[in-house]
C-alpha positions as MATLAB code, in Angstrom:
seq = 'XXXXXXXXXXXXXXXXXXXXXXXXXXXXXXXXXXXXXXXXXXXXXXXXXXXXXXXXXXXXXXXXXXXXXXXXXXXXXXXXXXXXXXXXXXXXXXXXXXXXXXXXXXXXXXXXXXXXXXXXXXXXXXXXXXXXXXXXXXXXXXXXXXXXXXXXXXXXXXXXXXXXXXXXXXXXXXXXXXXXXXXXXXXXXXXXXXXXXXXXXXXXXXXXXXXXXXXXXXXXXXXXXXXXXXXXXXXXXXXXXXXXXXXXXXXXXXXXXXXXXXXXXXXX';
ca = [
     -10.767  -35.339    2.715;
     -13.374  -33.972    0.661;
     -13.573  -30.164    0.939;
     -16.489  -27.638    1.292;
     -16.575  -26.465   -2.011;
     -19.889  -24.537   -4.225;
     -18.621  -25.491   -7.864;
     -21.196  -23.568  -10.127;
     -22.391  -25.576  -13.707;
     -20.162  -22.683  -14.995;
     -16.880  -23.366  -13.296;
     -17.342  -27.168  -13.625;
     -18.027  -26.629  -17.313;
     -14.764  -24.320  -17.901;
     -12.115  -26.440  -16.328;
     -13.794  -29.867  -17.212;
     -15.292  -32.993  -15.214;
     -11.969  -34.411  -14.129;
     -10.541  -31.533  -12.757;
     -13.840  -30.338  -10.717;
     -14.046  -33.965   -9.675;
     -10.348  -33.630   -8.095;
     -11.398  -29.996   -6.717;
     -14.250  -31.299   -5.161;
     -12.638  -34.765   -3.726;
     -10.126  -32.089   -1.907;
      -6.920  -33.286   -4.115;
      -5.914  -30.103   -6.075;
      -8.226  -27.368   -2.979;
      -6.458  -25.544   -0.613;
      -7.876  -26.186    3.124;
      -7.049  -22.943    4.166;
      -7.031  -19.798    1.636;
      -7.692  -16.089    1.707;
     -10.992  -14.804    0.755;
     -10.461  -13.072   -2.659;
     -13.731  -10.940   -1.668;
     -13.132  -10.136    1.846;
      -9.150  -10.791    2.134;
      -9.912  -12.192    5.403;
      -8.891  -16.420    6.049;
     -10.806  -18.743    5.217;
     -11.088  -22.710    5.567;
     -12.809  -24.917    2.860;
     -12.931  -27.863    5.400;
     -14.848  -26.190    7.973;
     -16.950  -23.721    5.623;
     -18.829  -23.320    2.489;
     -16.335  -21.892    0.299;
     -16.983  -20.723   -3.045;
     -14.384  -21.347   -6.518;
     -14.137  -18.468   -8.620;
     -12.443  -18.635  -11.475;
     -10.985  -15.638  -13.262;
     -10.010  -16.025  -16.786;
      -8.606  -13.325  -19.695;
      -8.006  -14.156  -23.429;
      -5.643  -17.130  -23.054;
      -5.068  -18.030  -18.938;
      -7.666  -19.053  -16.394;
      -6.531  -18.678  -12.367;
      -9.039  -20.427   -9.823;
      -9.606  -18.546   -6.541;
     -11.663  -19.009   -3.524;
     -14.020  -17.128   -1.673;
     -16.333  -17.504    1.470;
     -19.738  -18.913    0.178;
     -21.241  -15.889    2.001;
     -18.985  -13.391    0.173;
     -19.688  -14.511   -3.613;
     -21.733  -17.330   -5.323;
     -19.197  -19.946   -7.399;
     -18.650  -17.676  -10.552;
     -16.904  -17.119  -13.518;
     -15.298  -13.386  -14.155;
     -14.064  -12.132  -16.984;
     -10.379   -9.904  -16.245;
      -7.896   -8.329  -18.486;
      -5.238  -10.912  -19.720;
      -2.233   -8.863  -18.315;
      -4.016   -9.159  -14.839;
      -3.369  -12.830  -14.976;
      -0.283  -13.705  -17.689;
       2.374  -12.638  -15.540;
       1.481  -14.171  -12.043;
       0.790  -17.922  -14.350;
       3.871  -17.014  -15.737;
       6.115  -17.067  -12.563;
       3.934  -19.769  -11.027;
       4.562  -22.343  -14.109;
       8.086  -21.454  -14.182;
       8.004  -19.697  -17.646;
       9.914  -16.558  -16.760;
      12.644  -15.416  -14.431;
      10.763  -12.870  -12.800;
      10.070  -13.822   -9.271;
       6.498  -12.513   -8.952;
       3.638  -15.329   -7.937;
      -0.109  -15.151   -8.251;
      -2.234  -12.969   -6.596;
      -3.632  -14.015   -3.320;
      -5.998  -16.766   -2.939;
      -5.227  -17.955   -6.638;
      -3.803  -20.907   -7.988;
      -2.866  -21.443  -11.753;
      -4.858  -24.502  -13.513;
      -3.073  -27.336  -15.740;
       0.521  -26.264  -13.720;
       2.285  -28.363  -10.781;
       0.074  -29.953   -8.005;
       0.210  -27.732   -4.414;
       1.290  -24.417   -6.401;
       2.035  -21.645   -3.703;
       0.079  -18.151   -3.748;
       1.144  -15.153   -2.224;
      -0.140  -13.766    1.068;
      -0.504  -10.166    1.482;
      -0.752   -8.651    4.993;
      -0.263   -5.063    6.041;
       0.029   -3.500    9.513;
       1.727   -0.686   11.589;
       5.418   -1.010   12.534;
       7.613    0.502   15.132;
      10.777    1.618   13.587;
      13.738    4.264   14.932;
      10.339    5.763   17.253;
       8.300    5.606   13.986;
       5.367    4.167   13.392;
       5.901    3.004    9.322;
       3.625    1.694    7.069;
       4.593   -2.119    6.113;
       3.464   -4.903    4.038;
       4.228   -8.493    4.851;
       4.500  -11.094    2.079;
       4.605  -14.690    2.324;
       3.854  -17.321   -0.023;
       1.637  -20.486    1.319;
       4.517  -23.203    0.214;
       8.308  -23.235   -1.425;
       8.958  -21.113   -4.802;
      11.213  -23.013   -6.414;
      13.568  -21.305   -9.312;
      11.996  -21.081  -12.818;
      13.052  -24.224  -14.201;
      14.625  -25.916  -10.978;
      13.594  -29.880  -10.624;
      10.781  -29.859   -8.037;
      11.294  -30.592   -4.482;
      14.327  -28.643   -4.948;
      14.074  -26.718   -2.241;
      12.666  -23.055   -1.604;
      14.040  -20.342   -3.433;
      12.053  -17.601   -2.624;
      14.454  -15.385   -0.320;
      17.262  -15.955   -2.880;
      15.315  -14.529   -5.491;
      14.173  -11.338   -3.656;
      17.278  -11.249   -2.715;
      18.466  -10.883   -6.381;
      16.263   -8.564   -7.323;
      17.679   -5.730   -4.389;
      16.172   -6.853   -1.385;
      17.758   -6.565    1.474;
      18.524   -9.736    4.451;
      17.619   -8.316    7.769;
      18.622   -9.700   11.305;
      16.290   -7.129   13.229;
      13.884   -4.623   13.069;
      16.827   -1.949   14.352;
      17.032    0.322   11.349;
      14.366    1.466    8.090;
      16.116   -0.914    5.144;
      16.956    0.861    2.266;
      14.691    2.056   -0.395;
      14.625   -0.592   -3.754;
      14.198    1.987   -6.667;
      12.626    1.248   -9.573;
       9.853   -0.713   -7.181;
       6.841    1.026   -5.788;
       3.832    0.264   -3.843;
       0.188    1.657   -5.340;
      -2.093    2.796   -3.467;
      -5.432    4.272   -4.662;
      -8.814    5.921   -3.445;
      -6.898    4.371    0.379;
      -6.853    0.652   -1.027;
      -4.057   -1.333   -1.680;
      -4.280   -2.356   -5.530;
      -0.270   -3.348   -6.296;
       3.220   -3.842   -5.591;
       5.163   -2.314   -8.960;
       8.668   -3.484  -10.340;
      10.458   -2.348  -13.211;
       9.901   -3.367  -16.427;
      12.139   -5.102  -18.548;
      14.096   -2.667  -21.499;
      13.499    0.525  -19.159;
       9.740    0.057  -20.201;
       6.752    0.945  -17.901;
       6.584   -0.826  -14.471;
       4.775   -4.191  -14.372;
       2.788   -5.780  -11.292;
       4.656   -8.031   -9.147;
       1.800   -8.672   -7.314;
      -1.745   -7.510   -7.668;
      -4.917   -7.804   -5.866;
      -8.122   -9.844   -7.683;
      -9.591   -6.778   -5.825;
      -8.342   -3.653   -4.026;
      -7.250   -5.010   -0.329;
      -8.391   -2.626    2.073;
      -5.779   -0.954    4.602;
      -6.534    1.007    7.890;
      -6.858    4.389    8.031;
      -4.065    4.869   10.084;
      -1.818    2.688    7.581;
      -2.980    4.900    4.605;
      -1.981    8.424    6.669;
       1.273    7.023    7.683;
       2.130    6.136    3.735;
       1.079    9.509    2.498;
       3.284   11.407    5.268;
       6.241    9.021    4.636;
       5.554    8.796    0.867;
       7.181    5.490    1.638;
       6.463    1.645    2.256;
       8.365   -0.877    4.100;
       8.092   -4.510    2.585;
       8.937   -7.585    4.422;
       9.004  -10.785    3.468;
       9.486  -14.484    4.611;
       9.307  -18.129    3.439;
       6.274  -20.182    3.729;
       5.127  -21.215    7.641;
       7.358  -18.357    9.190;
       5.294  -15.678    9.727;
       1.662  -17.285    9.538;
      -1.824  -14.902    9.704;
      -1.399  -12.719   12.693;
      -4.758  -10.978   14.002;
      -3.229   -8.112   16.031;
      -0.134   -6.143   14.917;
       1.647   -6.577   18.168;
       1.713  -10.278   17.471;
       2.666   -8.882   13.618;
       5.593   -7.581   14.933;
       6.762  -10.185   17.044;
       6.603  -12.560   14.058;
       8.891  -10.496   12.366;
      11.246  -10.403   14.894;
      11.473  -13.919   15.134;
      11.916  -14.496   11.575;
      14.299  -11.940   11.477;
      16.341  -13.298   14.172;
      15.922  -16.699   12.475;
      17.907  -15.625    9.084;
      14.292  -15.511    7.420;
      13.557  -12.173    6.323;
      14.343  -10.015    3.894;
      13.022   -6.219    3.015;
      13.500   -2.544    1.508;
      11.379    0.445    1.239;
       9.034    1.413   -1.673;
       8.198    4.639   -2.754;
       3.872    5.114   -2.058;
       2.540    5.256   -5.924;
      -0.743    6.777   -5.480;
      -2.567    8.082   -2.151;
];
């Protein structure tokens, strides 16, 4: 079903005929996406919907963005911003992290999955805690796994410290060497260590700074602290009010399909 889509003379002219041909005949589009302007969903089948394509030095990453929100576009970002979220997506690297939200990596596998990034307000031990809540649109599948192998996603957070949790009973505990970073009260990126005790790197990292509620940002800076969840593809799904947030979580929790820790809050 042919899709919505503004494709600019610029974008069409970057990525070539045959690929905007495919983009614009709805084979390689996602229907629904997340605004990388606004953050907030979007769906290219039932609204204009803008491509956007982001490329550094060496990597381009197509994103989408209500028509309203920005014109079809190219922008030029630092090639770090981009190399390390391709990376994981192509199945280069062993790190686990996947592209920013809303983005999809050109010339790799058909029906890539992006990360989803939501954050809300949850009740913990009588506390309300700052939380982030991460789910990727489709399977990750293991750098260099045969696809349709299956999804791999909790098995590799799961590697990397995190934490399997059957409720929302207890805090988890804190993964060190991680950290969440705030700045000016927007959410820019979620920080793991870097390989050879260098610097930390971006796991994940906003095309732009995703805005958080005031009340989010003053719980983070008294708890210096932030809880991150996360769950396969389809078991959480974009909830509007954090009640329903929660209940989510509980179900996926209950379901075997969640796993978490705590970050320390980089930033204020």
């Amino acid at each position: 079903m042919p899709r919505m889509l503004d494709l600019s003379d610029e974008v069409r002219a970057e990525i070539g005929d045959e690929e905007a041909d495919r983009l614009l005949a709805g084979q390689n589009a996602p229907g629904a996406y997340d605004c990388t302007s606004c953050r907030t969903p979007g769906d290219s089948d039932r609204e204009r919907t803008s491509t956007v394509l982001f490329v550094g030095d060496e990597t381009a990453v197509l994103a989408f963005a209500h028509a309203a929100c920005l014109p079809s576009q190219i922008v030029e970002v630092a090639e770090e911003q981009l190399q390390g979220a391709v990376r994981s997506i192509t199945g280069e690297t062993g790190d686990t992290g996947v592209a920013p939200d809303s983005a999809a990596a050109l010339g790799g596998r058909p029906e890539q999955a992006v990360l989803g990034v939501t954050s809300g307000l949850v009740l913990i031990e009588g506390e309300l805690r700052p939380a982030l809540v991460v789910e990727p649109t489709g399977p990750i599948a293991r750098p260099g796994a045969a696809p349709g192998g299956g999804d791999d996603f909790l098995p590799l957070l799961i590697e990397q410290g995190f934490m399997p949790v059957t409720s929302l009973d207890a805090v988890p505990p804190t993964l060190h060497g991680w950290s969440v970073l705030l700045a000016m009260g927007q959410l820019h990126a979620i920080l793991q260590p870097g390989t050879g005790n260098g610097p930390q790197v971006a796991w994940w990292q906003a095309h732009q700074p995703l805005q958080v509620t005031e009340g989010w940002r003053a719980a983070a800076n008294k708890l210096q602290s932030v809880l991150l969840f996360a769950a396969p593809a389809g078991a959480i799904g974009r909830q509007p009010r954090e009640d329903l947030l929660r209940g989510a979580l509980d179900r996926a929790a209950g379901g075997g399909q969640l796993v978490a820790c705590a970050m320390p809050l980089a930033g204020t």
